[in-house]
C-alpha positions as CSV (number, residue, x, y, z in Angstrom):
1,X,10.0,47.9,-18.2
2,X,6.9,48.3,-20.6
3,X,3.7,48.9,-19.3
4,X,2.2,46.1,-21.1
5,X,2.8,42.5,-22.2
6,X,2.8,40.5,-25.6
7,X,1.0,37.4,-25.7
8,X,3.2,35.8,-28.0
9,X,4.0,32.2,-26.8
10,X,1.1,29.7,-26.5
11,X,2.5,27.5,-23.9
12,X,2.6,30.7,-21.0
13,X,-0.1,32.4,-22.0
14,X,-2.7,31.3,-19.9
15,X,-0.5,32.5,-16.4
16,X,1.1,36.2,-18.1
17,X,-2.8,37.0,-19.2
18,X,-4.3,36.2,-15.4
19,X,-0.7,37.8,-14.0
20,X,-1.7,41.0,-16.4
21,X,-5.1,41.5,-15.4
22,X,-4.1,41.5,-11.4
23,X,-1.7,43.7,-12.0
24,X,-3.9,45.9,-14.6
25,X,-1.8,46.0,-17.2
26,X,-2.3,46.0,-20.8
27,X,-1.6,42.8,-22.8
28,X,-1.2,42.3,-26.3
29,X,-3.1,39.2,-27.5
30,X,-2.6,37.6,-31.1
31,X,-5.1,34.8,-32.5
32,X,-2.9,31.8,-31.0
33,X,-2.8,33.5,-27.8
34,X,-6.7,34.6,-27.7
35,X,-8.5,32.8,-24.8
36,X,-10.4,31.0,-27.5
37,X,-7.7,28.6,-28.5
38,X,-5.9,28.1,-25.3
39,X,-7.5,24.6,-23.7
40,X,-6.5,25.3,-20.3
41,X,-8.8,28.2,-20.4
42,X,-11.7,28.8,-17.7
43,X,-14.0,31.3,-18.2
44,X,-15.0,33.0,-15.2
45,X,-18.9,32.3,-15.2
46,X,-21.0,30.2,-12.9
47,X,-21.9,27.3,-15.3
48,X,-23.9,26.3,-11.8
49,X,-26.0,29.8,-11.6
50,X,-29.4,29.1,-10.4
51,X,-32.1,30.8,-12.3
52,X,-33.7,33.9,-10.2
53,X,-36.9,33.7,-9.0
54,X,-37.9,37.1,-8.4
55,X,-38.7,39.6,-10.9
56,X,-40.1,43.3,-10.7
57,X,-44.2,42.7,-10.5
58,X,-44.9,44.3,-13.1
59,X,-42.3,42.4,-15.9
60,X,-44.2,39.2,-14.7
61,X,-47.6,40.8,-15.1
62,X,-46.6,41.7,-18.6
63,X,-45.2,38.1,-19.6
64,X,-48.2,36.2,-18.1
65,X,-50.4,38.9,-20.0
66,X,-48.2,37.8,-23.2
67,X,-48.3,34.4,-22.7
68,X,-48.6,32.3,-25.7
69,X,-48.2,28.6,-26.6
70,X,-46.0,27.1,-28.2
71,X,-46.8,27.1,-32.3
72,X,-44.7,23.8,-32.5
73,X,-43.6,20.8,-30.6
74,X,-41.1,21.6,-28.2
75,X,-39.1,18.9,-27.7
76,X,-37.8,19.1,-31.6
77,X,-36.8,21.4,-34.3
78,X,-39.2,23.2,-36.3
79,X,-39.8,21.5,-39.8
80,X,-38.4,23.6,-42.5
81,X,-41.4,22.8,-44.6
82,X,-43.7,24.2,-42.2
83,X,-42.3,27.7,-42.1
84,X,-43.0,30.4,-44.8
85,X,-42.6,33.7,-43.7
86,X,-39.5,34.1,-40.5
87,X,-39.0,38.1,-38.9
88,X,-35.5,38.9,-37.5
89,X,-35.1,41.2,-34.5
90,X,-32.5,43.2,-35.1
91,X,-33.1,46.7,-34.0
92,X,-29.8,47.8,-32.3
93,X,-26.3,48.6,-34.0
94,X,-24.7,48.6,-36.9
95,X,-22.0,46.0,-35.6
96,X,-24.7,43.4,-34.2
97,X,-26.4,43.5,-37.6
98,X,-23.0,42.4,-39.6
99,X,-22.6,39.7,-37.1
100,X,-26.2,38.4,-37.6
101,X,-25.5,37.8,-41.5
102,X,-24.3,34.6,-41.4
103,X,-28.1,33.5,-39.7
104,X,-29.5,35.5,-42.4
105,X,-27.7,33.3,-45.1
106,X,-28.3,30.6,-43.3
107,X,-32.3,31.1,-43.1
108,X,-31.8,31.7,-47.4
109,X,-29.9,28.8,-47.9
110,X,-31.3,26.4,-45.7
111,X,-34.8,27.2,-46.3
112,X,-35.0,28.0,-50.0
113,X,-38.5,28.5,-50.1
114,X,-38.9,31.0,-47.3
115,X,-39.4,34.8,-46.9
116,X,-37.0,36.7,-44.2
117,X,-37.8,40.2,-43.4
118,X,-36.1,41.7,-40.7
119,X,-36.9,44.6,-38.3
120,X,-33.7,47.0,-38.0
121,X,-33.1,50.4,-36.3
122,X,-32.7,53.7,-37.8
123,X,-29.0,52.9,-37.3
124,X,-28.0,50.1,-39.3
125,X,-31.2,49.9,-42.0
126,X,-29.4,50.7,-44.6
127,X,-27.5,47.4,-44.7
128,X,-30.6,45.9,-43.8
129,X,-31.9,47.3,-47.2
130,X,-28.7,46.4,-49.1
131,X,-28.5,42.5,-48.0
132,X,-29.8,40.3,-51.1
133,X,-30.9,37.9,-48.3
134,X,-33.7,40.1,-46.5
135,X,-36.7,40.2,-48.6
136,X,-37.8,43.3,-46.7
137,X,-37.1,45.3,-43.9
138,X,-38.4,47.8,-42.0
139,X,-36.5,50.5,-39.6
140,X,-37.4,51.6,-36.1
141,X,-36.3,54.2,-33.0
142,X,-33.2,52.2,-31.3
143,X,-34.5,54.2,-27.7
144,X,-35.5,51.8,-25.3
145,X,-38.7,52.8,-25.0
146,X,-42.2,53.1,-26.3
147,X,-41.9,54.7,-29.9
148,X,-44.3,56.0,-32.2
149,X,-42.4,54.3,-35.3
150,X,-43.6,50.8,-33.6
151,X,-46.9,51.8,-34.9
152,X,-45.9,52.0,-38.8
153,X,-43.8,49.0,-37.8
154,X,-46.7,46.7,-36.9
155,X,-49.6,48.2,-39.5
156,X,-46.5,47.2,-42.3
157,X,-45.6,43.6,-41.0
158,X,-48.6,42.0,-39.0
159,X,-50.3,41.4,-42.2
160,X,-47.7,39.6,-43.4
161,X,-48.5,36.0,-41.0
162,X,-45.2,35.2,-40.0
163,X,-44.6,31.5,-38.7
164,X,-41.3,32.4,-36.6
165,X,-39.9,35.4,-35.2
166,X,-35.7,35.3,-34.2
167,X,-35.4,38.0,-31.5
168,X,-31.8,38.7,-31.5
169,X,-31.4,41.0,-28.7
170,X,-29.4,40.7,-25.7
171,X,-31.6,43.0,-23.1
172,X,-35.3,44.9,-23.0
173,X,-36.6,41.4,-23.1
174,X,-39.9,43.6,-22.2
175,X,-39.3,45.3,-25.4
176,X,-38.7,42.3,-27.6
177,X,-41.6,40.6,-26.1
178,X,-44.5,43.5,-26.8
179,X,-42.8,43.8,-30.5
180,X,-43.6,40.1,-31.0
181,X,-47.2,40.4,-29.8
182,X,-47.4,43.3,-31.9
183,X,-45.3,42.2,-35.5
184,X,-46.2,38.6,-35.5
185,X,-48.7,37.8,-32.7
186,X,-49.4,34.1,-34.2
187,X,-45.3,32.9,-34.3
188,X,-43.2,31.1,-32.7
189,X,-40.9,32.7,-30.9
190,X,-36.8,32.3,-30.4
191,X,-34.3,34.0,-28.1
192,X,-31.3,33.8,-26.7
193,X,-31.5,32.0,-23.1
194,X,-31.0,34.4,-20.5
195,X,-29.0,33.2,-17.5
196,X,-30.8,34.2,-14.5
197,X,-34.7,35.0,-16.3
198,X,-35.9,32.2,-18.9
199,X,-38.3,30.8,-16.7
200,X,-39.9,34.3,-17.0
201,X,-38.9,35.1,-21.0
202,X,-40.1,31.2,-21.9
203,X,-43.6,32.8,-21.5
204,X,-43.5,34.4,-24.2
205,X,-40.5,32.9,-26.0
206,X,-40.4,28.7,-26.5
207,X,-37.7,28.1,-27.7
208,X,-34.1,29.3,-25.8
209,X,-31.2,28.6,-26.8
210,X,-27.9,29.2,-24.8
211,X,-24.8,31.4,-25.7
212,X,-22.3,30.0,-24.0
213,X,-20.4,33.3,-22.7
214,X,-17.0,33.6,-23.0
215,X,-16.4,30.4,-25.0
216,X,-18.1,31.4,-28.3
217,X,-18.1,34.1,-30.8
218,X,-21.6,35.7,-31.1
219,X,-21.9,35.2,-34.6
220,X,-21.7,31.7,-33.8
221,X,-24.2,31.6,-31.3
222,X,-26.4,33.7,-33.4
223,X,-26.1,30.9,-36.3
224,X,-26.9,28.3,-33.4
225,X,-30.2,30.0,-33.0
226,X,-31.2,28.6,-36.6
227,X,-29.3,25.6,-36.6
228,X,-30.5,24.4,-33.3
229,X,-33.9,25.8,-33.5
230,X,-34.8,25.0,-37.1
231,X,-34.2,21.7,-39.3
232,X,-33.1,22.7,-42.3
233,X,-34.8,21.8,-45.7
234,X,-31.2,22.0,-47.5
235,X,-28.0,20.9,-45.9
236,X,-25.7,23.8,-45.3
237,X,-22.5,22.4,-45.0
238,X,-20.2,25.7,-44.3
239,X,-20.1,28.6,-42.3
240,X,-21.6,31.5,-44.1
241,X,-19.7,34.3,-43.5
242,X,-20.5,38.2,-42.5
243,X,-21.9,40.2,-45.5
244,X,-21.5,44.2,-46.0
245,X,-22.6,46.0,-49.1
246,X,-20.1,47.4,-51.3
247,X,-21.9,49.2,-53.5
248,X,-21.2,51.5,-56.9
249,X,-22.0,54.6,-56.0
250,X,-20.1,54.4,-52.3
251,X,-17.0,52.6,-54.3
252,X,-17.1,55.8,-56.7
253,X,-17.0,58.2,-54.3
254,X,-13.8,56.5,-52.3
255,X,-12.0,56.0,-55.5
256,X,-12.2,59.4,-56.0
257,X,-10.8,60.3,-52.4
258,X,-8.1,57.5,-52.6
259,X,-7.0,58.6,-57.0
260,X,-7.1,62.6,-55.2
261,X,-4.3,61.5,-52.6
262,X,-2.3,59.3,-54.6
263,X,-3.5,56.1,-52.1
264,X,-3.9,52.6,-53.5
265,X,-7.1,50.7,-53.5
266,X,-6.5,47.4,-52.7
267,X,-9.5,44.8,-53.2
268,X,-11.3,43.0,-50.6
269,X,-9.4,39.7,-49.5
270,X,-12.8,38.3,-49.1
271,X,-15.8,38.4,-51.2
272,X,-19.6,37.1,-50.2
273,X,-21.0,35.2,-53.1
274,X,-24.0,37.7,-52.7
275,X,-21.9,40.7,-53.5
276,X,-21.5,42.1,-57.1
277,X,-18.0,43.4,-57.7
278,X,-18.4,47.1,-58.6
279,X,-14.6,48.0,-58.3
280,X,-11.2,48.1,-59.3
281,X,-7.5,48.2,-57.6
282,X,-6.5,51.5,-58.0
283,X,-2.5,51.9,-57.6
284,X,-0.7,54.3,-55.2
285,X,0.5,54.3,-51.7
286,X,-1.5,51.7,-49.1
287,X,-3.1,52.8,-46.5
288,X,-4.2,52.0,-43.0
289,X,-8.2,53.2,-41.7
290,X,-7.5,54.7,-38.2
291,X,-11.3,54.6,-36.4
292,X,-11.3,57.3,-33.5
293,X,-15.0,56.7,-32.3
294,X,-17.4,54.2,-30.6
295,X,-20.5,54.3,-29.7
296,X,-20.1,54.0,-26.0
297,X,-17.8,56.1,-24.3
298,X,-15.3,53.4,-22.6
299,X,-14.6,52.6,-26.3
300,X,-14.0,55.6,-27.5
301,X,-9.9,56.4,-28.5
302,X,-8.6,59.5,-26.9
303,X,-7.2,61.8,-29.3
304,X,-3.8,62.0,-27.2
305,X,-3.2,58.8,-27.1
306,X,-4.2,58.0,-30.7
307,X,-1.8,61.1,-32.0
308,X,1.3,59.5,-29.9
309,X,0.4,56.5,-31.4
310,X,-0.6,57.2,-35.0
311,X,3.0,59.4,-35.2
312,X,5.4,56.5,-34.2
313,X,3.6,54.2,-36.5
314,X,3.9,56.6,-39.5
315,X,7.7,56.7,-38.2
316,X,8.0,53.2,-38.3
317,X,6.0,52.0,-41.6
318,X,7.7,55.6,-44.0
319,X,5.1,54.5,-47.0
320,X,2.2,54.4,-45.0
321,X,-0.2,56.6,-45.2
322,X,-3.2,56.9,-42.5
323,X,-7.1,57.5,-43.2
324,X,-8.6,58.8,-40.0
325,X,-12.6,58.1,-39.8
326,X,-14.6,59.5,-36.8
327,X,-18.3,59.9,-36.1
328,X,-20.0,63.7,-37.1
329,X,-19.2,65.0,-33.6
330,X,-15.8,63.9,-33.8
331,X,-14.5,64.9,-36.9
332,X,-13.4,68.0,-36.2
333,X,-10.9,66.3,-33.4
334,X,-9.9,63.7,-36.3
335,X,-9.2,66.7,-38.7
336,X,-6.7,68.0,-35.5
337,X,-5.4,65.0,-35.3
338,X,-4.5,64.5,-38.7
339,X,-3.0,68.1,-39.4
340,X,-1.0,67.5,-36.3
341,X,1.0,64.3,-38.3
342,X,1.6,65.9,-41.6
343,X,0.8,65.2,-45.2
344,X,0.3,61.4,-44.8
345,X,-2.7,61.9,-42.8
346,X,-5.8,62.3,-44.4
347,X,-9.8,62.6,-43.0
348,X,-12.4,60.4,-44.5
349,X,-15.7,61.6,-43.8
350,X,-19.0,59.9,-45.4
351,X,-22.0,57.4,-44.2
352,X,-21.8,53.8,-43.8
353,X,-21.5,52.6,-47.4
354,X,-18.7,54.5,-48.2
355,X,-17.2,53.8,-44.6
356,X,-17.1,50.3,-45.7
357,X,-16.2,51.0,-49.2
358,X,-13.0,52.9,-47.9
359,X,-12.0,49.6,-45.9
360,X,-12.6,47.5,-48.4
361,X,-9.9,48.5,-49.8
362,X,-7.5,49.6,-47.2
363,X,-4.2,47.8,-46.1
364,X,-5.0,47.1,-42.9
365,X,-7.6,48.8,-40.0
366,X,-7.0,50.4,-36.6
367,X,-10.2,50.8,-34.7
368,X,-11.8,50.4,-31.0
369,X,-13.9,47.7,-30.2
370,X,-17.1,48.4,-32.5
371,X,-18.5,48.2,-35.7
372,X,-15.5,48.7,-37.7
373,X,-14.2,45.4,-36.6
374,X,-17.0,43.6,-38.1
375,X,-16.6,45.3,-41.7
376,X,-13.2,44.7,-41.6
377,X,-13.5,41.0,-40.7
378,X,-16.1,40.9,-43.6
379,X,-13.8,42.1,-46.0
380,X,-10.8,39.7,-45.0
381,X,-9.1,43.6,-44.0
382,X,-6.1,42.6,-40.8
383,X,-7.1,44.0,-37.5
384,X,-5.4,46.0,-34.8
385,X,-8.8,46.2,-32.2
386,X,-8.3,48.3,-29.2
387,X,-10.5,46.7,-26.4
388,X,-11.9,47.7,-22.9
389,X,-13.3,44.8,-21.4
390,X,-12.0,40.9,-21.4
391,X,-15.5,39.3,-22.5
392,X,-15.4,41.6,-25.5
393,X,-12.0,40.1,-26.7
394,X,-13.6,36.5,-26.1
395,X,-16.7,37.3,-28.1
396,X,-16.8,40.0,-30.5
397,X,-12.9,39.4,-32.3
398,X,-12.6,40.1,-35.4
399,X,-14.0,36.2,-37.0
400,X,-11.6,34.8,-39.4
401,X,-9.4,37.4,-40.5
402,X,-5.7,38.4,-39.2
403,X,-5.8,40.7,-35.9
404,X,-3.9,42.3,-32.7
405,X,-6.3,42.9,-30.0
406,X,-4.9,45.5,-27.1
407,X,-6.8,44.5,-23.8
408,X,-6.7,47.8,-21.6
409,X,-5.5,47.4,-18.0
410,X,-9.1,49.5,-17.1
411,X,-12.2,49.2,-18.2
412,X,-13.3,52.4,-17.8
413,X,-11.2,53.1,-20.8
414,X,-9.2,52.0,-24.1
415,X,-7.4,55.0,-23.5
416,X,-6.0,53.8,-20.3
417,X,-3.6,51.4,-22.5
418,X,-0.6,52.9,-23.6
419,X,0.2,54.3,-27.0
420,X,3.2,52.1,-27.0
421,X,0.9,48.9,-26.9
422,X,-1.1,50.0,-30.4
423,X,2.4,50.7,-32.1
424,X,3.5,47.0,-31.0
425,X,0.5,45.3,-31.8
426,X,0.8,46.9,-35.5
427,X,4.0,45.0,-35.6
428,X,3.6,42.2,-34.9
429,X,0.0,42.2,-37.2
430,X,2.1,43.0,-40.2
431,X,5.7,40.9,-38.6
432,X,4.4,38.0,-37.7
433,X,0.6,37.8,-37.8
434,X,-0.3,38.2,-41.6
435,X,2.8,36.6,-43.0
436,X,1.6,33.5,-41.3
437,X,-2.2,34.0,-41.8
438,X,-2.9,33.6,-38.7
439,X,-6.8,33.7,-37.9
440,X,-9.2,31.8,-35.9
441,X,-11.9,30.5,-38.0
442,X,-15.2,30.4,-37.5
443,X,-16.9,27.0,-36.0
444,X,-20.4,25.6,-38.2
445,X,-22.7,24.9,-34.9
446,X,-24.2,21.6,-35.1
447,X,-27.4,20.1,-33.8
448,X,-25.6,17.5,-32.0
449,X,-22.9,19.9,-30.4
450,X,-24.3,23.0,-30.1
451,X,-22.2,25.1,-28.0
452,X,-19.0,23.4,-28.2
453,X,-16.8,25.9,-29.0
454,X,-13.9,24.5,-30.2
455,X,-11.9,26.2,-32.5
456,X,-8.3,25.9,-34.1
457,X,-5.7,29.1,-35.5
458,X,-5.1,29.1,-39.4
């Protein structure tokens, strides 16, 4: 008997996924299986939670000594007309910044007439630099704490007035709130509500809107922040889609490493209307990116278990070959692994641009739960995401683009699911999955249902 399940029929998959995570095992899940779609599912979160009362003394001290006002009328959405400079918050990783693209389009199109600079880390800037929809952008320290980069930060942007700052960070609400007092002391500010604290945060922030865990992606809540926060001065009548840079110079470099190695290029099955094409198909053999790295360590892929894997799927598919990717201190354990399968295993090795230059025009990608996800997604690239934690799958899938999503039986871990799983999942992406075009799309929030969640499979 395997050691995991395949989520492959709608109508049971509700009771094998709540059997499977009893029993820890791993599960397979495909977009019609993913708890998004399925109506019978119940998240497990306390829709009833009563806000928390009590605080550490000194976080109140700080938001009472932050207070502000509200800039505009609560009880409706702030007038396009009335903004003309809006500052994103958007200081964490690379993967949260992709996902925050389709606000960013949003503000551009929406509000024609209005300047959006964003505040990034020295993590993902550079796509903060290279998105046509950010006017400008400056980078600082990701720590947690107090940094001396804060100080450049605020001598560069106070000046600029803004009207509206979108603070899209999950945690250090202390942070986020001395960074507003500090980069736009006169705006209004927005944040995600937080569950058990907004009576606290609402100090300092006015406006709250809610996530809705479990039940929506966090693009889409993300978008909901403008949507529901803003009225719009242009009607925006789709969903705009994550945006990555492909640029010449990155493209140039992969072509090179692909033409060396005899691999085809094959071009992005999705391209933002704010990208400039800059490349070419390039014929050879396809290839699949295999991503060995996360930023946290629960998401990190063991090299065991992603050598026992990567061998029976090169045994399996005979004119595949695999690019292994892996973060500076891991490459040397990706160059082992890839000597350790032969000739059709190769090592990629560059920054972001060309990391998602070389998925743009790979077959298909094979990555742990992080940022790789979201650059494949962008690029319309099918998925095989190796995940850790259950509220992961329900809220950071890869949006609108093919995928098999292994759910460890242990969080601790992805390792803890068996090789075995990722070699199934891979067939039934390319078996069943693709030829069927299976995705879940992404859902256009709405003023009037904000937070409904609803979705259908394509």
């Amino acid at each position: 008997m395997a050691a995991w399940e395949v989520l492959d029929q709608e109508q049971t998959a509700l009771q094998r996924l709540d059997a499977a995570l009893r029993r820890r095992r791993a599960v397979v899940l495909l977009p019609w299986t993913h708890p998004r779609v399925l109506p019978g599912f119940s998240p497990p979160f306390d829709w009833n939670r009563q806000p928390r009362s009590n605080a550490p003394l000194s976080k109140r001290l700080l938001f009472e000594l932050l207070r502000r006002p509200p800039r505009f009328p609560p009880e409706e959405p702030i007038p396009g007309e009335a903004l003309r400079r809006v500052l994103v918050f958007r200081y964490d990783a690379v993967g949260d910044y992709i996902v925050t693209t389709p606000l960013l389009q949003w503000l551009r199109q929406a509000l024609p007439h209005v300047r959006v600079d964003v505040v990034a880390s020295y993590r993902n800037a550079v796509l903060a630099a290279h998105d046509p929809t950010v006017e400008y952008s400056v980078a600082i320290h990701p720590t947690h704490g107090i940094h001396p980069s804060w100080v450049l930060a605020a001598w560069k942007l106070r000046r600029h007035h803004y009207d509206a700052v979108f603070a899209l960070v999950f945690t250090r609400m202390s942070k986020a709130a001395v960074l507003v007092h500090l980069f736009a002391p006169q705006a209004e500010a927005i944040v995600v509500r937080h569950w058990e604290r907004s009576w606290l945060y609402g100090k300092v922030f006015a406006r709250q809107p809610e996530h809705r865990p479990w039940q929506r992606h966090w693009a889409e809540s993300l978008l909901a922040m403008g949507v529901e926060c803003v009225r719009p001065s242009v009607p925006v009548e789709q969903f705009p889609h994550y945006f990555v840079p492909i640029v010449p110079s990155a493209w140039e470099r992969v072509a090179q490493f692909v033409s060396a190695r005899g691999l085809q290029w094959k071009p992005p099955e999705r391209v933002s209307p704010w990208q400039r094409c800059c490349w070419s198909a390039i014929e050879g053999q396809p290839y699949a990116v295999v991503n060995l790295s996360a930023y946290t360590r629960n998401r990190a892929w063991g090299p065991h278990h992603a050598l026992l894997a990567c061998r029976e799927l090169l045994n399996m598919l005979p004119e595949l070959h695999l690019v292994f990717t892996a973060s500076a201190p891991q490459q040397r354990i990706a160059q082992q692994v890839a000597e350790a399968l032969g000739v059709r295993a190769h090592v990629f090795s560059g920054g972001l641009l060309e990391l998602i230059a070389l998925i743009a025009g790979a077959a298909w990608v094979l990555t742990p739960d992080t940022a790789v996800v979201h650059i494949a997604s962008a690029v319309g690239k099918p998925v095989v995401g190796l995940y850790g934690e259950p509220i992961k799958v329900a809220e950071w899938f890869p949006l609108d683009t093919p995928f098999a999503l292994v759910l460890s039986p242990a969080m601790e871990s992805i390792t803890f699911a068996p090789p075995g799983a990722v070699v199934e999942a891979a067939e039934w992406l390319l078996s069943e999955v693709v030829p069927r075009g299976a995705r879940i799309p992404p859902v256009l929030p709405t003023t009037e249902a904000v937070g409904a969640g609803a979705s259908e499979v394509r």
